[in-house]
N, C-alpha and C positions, 0 to 999 in steps of 0.2 A: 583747703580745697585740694582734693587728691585729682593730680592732671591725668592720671595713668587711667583712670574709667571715666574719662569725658569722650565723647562720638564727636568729631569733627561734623560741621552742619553739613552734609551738601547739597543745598538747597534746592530747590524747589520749581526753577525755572525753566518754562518748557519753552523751545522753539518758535517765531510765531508762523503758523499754518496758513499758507496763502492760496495751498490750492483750488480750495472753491470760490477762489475772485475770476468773474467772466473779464479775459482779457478786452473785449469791444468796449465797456466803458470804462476804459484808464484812462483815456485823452481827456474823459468830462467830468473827473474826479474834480469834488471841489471846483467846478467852471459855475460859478453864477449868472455869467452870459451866453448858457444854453441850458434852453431846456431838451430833453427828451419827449420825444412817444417812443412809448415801446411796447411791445408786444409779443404773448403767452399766450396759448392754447384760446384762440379767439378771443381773450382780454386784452382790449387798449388801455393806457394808463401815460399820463405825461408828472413829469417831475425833474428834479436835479438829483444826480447823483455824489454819495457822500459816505464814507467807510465807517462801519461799527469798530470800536475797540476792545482788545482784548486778544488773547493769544490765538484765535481763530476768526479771522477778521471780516466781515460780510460789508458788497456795495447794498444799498438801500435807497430808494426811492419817494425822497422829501416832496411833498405837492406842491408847497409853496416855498419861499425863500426862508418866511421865518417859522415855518416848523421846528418842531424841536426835539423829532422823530416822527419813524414812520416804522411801520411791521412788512410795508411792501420790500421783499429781499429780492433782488436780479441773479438770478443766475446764467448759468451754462447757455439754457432753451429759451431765455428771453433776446427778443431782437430789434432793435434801432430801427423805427419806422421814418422818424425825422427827427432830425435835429432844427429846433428852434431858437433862432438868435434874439436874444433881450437886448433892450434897449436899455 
């Protein structure tokens, strides 16, 4: 094996990007004893909030506890209508 024409790897890994996480639901990150309403351009929606993985990381909007995803993504212009305490 001739070491003089090998390329050292250097990988592959990108920072992870957390910018487009809405700072208002971190407190309800993973809280199973609250629910959310929230609310977008005249849509209500109630759920728990819980982080996608990967190197650009999205909250999301589970309906119920044991969902096992959801497509509803919160951003920026989404707002906390009420927080609901579980019992």
């Amino acid at each position: 094996m001739n070491h003089d024409k090998m390329i050292r790897c250097t990988g592959t890994l990108q920072p992870i990007d957390t910018s487009d996480l809405a700072p208002q639901f971190r407190p309800y990150l993973n809280d199973f004893g609250h629910r959310l309403e929230v609310t977008s351009g005249g849509y209500t929606r109630r759920g728990y909030v819980v982080k996608t993985t990967g190197w650009k990381p999205a909250y999301i909007l589970l309906p119920r506890r044991n969902s096992s995803g959801s497509s509803d993504i919160l951003n920026h212009a989404d707002r906390i209508v009420r927080v609901l305490t579980m019992k």
